[in-house]
PDB file with SEQRES, HELIX, SHEET and CRYST1 records, atoms N, CA, C and O in Angstrom:
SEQRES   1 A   51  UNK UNK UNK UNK UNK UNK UNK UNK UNK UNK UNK UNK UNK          
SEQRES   2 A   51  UNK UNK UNK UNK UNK UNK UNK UNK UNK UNK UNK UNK UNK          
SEQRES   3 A   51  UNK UNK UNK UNK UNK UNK UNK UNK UNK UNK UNK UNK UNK          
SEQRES   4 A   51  UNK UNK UNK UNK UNK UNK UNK UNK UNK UNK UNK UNK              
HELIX    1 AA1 UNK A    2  UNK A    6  1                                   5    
HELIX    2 AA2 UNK A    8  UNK A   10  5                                   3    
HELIX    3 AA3 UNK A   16  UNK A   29  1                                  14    
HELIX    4 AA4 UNK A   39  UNK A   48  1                                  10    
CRYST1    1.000    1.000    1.000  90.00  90.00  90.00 P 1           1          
ATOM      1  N   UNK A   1      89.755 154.437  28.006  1.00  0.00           N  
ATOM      2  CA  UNK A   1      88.520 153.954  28.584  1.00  0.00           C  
ATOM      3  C   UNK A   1      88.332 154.488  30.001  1.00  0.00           C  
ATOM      4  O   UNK A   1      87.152 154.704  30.278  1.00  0.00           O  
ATOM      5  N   UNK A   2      89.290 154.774  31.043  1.00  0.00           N  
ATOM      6  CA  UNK A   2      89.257 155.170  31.896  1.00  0.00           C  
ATOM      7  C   UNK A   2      88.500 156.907  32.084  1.00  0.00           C  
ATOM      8  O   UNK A   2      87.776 157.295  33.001  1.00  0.00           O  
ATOM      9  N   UNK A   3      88.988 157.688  30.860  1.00  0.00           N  
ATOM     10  CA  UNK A   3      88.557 158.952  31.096  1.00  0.00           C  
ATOM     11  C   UNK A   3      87.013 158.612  31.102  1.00  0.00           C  
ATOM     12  O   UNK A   3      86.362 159.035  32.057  1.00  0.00           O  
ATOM     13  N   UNK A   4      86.340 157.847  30.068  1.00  0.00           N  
ATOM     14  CA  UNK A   4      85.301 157.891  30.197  1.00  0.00           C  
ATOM     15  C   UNK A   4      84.298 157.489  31.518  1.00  0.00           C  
ATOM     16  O   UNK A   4      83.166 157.959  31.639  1.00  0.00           O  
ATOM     17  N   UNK A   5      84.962 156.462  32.560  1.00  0.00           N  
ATOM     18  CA  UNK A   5      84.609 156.146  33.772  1.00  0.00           C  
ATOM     19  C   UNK A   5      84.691 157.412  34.640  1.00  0.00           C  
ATOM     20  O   UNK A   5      83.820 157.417  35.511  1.00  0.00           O  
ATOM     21  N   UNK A   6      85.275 158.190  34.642  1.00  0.00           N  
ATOM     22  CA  UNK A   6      85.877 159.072  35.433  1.00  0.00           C  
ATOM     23  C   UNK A   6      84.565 160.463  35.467  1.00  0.00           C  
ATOM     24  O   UNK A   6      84.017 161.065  36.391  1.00  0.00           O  
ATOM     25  N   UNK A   7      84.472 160.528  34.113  1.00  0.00           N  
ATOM     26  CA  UNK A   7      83.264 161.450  33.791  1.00  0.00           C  
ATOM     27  C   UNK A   7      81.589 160.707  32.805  1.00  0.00           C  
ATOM     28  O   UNK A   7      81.248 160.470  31.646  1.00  0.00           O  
ATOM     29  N   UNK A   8      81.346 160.665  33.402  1.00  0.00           N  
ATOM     30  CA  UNK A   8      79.980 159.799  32.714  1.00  0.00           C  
ATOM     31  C   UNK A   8      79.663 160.514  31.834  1.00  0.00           C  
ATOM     32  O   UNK A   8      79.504 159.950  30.751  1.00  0.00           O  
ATOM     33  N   UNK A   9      79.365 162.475  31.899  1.00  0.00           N  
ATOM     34  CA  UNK A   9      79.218 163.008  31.098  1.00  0.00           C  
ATOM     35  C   UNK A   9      79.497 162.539  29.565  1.00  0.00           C  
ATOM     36  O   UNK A   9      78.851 162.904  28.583  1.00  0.00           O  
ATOM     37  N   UNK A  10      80.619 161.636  29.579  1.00  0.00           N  
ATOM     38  CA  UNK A  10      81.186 161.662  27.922  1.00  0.00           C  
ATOM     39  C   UNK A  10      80.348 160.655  27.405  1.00  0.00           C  
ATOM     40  O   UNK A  10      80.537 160.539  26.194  1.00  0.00           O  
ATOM     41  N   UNK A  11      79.636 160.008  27.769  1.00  0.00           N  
ATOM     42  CA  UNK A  11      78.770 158.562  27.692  1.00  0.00           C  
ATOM     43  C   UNK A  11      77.314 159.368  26.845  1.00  0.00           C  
ATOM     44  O   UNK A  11      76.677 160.362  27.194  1.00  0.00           O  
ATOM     45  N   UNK A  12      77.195 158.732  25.986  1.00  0.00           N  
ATOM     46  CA  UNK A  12      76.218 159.272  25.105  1.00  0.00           C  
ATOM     47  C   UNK A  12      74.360 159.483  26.213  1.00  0.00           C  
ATOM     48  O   UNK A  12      73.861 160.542  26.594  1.00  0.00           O  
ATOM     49  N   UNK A  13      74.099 158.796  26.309  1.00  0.00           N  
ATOM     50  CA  UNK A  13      72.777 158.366  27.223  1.00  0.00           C  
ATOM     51  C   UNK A  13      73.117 158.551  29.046  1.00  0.00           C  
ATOM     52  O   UNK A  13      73.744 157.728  29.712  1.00  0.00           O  
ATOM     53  N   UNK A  14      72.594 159.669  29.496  1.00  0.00           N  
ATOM     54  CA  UNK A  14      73.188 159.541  30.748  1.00  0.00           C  
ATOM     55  C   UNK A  14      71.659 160.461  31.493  1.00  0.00           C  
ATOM     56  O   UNK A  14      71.404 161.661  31.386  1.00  0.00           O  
ATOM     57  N   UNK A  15      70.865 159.391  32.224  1.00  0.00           N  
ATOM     58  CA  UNK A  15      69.236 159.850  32.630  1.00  0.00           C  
ATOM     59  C   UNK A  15      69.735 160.983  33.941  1.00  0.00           C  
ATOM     60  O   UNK A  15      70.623 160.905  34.790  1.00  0.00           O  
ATOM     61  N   UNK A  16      68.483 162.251  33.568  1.00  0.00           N  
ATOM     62  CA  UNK A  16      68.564 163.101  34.462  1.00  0.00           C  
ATOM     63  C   UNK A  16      68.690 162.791  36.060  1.00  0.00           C  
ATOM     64  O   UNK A  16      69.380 163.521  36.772  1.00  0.00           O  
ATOM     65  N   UNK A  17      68.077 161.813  36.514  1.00  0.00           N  
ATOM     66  CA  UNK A  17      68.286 161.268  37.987  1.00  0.00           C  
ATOM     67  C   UNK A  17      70.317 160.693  37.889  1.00  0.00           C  
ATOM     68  O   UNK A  17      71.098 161.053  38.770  1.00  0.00           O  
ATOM     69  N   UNK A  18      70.700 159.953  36.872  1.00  0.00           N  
ATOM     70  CA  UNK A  18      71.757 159.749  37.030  1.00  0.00           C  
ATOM     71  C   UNK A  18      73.518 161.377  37.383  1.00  0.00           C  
ATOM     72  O   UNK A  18      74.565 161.651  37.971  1.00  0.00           O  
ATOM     73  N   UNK A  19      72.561 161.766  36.498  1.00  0.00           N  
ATOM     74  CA  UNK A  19      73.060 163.382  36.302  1.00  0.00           C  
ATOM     75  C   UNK A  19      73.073 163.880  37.794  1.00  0.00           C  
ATOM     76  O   UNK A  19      74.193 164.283  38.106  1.00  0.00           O  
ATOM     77  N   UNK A  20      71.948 163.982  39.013  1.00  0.00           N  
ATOM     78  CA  UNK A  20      71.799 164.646  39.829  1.00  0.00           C  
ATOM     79  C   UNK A  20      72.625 164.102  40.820  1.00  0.00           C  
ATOM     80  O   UNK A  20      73.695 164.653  41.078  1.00  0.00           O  
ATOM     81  N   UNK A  21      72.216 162.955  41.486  1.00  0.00           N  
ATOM     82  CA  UNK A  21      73.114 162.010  41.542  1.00  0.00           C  
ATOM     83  C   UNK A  21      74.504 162.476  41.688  1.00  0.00           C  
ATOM     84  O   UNK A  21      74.925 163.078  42.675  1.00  0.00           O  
ATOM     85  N   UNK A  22      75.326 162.097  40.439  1.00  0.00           N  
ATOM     86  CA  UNK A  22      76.447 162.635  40.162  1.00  0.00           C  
ATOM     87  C   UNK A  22      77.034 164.036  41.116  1.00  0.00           C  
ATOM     88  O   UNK A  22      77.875 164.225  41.994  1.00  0.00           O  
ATOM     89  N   UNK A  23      75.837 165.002  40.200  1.00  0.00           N  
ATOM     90  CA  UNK A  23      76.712 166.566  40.913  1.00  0.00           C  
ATOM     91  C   UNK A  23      76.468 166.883  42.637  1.00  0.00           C  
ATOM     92  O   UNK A  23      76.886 167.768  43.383  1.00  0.00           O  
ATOM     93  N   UNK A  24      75.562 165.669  42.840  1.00  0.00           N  
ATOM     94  CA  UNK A  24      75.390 165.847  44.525  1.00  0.00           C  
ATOM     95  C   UNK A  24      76.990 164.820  45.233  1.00  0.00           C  
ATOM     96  O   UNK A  24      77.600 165.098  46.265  1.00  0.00           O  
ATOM     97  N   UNK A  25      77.254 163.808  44.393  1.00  0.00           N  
ATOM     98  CA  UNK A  25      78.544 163.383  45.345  1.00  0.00           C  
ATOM     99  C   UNK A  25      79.659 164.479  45.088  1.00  0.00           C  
ATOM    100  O   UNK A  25      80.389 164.848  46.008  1.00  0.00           O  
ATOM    101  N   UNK A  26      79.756 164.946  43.900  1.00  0.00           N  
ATOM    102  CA  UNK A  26      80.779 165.669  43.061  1.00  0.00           C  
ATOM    103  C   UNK A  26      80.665 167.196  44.906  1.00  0.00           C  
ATOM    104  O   UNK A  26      81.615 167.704  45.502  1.00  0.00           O  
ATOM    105  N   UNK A  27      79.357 167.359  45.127  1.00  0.00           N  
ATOM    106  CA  UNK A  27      79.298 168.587  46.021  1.00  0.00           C  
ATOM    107  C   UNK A  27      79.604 168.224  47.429  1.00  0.00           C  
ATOM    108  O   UNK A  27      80.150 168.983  48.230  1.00  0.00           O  
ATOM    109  N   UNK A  28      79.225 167.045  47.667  1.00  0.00           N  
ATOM    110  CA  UNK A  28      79.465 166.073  48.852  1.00  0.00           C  
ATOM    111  C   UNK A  28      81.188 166.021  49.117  1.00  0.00           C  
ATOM    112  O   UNK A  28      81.628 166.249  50.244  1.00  0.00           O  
ATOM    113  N   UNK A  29      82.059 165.714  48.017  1.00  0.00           N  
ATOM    114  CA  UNK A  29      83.413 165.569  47.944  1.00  0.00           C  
ATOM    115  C   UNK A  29      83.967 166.841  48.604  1.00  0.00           C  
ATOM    116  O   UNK A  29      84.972 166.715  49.304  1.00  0.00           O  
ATOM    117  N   UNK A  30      83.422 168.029  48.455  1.00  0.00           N  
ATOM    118  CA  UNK A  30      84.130 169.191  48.352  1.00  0.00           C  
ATOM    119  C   UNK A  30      83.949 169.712  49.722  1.00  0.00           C  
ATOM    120  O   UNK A  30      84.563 170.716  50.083  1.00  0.00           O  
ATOM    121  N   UNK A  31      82.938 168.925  50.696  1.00  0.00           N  
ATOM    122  CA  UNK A  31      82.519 169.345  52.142  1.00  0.00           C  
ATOM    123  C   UNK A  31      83.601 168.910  52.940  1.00  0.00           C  
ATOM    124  O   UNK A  31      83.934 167.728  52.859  1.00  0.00           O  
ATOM    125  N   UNK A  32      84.220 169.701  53.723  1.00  0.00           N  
ATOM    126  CA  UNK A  32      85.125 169.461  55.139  1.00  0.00           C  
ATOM    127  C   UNK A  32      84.857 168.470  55.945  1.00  0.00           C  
ATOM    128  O   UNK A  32      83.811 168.051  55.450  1.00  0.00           O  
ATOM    129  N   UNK A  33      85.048 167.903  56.714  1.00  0.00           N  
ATOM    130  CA  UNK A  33      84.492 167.272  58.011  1.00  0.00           C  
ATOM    131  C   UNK A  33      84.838 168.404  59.072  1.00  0.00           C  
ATOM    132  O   UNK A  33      85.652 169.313  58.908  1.00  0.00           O  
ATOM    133  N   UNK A  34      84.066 168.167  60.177  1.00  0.00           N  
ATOM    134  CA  UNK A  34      83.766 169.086  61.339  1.00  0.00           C  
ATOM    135  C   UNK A  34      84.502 168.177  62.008  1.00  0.00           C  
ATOM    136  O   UNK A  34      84.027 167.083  62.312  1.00  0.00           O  
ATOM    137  N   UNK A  35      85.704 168.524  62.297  1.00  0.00           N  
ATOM    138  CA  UNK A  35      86.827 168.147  63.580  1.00  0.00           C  
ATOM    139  C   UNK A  35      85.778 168.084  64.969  1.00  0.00           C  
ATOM    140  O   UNK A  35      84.759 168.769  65.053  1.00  0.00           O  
ATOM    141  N   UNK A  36      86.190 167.237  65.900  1.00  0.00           N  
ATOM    142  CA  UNK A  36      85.755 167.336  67.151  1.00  0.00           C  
ATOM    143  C   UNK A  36      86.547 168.044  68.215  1.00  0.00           C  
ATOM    144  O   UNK A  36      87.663 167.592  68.470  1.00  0.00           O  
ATOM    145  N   UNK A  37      86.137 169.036  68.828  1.00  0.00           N  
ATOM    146  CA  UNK A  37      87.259 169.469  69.988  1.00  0.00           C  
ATOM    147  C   UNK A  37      86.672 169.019  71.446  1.00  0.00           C  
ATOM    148  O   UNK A  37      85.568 168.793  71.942  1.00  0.00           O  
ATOM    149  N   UNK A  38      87.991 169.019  71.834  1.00  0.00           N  
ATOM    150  CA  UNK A  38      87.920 168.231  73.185  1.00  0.00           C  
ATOM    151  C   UNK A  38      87.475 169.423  74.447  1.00  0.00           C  
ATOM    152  O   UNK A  38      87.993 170.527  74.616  1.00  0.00           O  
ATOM    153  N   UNK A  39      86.587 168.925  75.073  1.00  0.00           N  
ATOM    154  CA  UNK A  39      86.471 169.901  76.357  1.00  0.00           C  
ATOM    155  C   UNK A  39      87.150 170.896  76.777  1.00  0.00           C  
ATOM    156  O   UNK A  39      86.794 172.073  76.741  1.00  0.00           O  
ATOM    157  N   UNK A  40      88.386 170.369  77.287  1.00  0.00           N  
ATOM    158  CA  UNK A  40      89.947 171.495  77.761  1.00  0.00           C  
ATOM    159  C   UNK A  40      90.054 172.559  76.494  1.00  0.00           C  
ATOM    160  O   UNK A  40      89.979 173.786  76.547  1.00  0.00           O  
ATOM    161  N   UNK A  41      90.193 171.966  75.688  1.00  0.00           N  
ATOM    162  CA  UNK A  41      90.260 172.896  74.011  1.00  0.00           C  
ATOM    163  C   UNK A  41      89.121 173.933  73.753  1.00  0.00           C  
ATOM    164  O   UNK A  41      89.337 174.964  73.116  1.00  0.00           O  
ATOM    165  N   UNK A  42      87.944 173.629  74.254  1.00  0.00           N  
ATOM    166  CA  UNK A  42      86.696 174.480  74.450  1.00  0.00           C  
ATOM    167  C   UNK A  42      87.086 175.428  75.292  1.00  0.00           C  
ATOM    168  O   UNK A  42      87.250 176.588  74.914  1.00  0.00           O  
ATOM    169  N   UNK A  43      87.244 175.106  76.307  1.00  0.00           N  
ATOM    170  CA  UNK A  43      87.461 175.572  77.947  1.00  0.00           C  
ATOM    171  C   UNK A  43      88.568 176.779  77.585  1.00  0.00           C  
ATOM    172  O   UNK A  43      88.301 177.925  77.947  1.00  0.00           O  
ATOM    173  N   UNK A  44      89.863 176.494  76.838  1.00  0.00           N  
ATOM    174  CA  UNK A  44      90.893 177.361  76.530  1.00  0.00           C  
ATOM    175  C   UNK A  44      90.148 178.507  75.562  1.00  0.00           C  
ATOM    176  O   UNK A  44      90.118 179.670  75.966  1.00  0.00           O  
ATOM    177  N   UNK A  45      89.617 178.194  74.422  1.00  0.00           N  
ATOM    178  CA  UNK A  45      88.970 179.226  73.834  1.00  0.00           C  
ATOM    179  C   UNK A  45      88.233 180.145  74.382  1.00  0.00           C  
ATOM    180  O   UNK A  45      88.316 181.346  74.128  1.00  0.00           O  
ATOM    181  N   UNK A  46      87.477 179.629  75.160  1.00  0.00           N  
ATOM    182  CA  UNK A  46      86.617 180.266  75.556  1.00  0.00           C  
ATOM    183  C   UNK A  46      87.182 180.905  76.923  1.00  0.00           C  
ATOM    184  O   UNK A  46      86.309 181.162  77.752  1.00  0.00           O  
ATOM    185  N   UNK A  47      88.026 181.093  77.152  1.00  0.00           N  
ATOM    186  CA  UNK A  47      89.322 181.810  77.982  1.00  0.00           C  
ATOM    187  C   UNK A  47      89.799 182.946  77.226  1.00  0.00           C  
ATOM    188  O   UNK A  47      89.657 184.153  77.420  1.00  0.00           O  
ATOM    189  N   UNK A  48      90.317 182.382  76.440  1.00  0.00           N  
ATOM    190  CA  UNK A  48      90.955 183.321  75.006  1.00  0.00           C  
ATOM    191  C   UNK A  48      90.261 184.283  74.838  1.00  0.00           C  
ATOM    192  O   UNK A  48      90.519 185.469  75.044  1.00  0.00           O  
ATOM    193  N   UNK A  49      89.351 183.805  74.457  1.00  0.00           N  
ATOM    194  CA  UNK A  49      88.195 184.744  73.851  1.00  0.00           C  
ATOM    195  C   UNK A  49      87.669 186.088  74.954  1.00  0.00           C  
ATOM    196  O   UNK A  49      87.687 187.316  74.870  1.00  0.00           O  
ATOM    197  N   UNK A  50      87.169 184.995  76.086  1.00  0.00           N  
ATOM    198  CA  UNK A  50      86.684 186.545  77.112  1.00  0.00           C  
ATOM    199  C   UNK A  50      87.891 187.801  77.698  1.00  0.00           C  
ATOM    200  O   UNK A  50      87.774 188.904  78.232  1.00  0.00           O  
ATOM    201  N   UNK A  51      89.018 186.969  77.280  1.00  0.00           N  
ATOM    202  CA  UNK A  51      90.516 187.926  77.625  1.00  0.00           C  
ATOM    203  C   UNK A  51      90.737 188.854  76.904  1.00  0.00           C  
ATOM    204  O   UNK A  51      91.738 189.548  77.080  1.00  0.00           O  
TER     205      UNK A  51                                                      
END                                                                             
């Protein structure tokens, strides 16, 4: 019973809005988060970089 929770796909009746839905968290999952860098950490790169 679980596989079937896991993928809705296997569920006989499954409405196109539910479908979209779906492959937008499924694309959402796969996004990074954008780390924050700290000032000094800027400041060093951008040292680095013009060197």
């Amino acid at each position: 019973m679980a596989k079937k929770l896991d993928n809705p796909f296997s569920l006989k009746f499954v409405l196109p809005e539910q479908r979209e839905l779906y492959l937008q968290i499924k694309e959402d999952e796969k996004l990074v988060s954008k780390s924050m860098i700290e000032q000094d950490e800027l400041e060093s790169f951008h040292y680095t970089i013009r060197d």
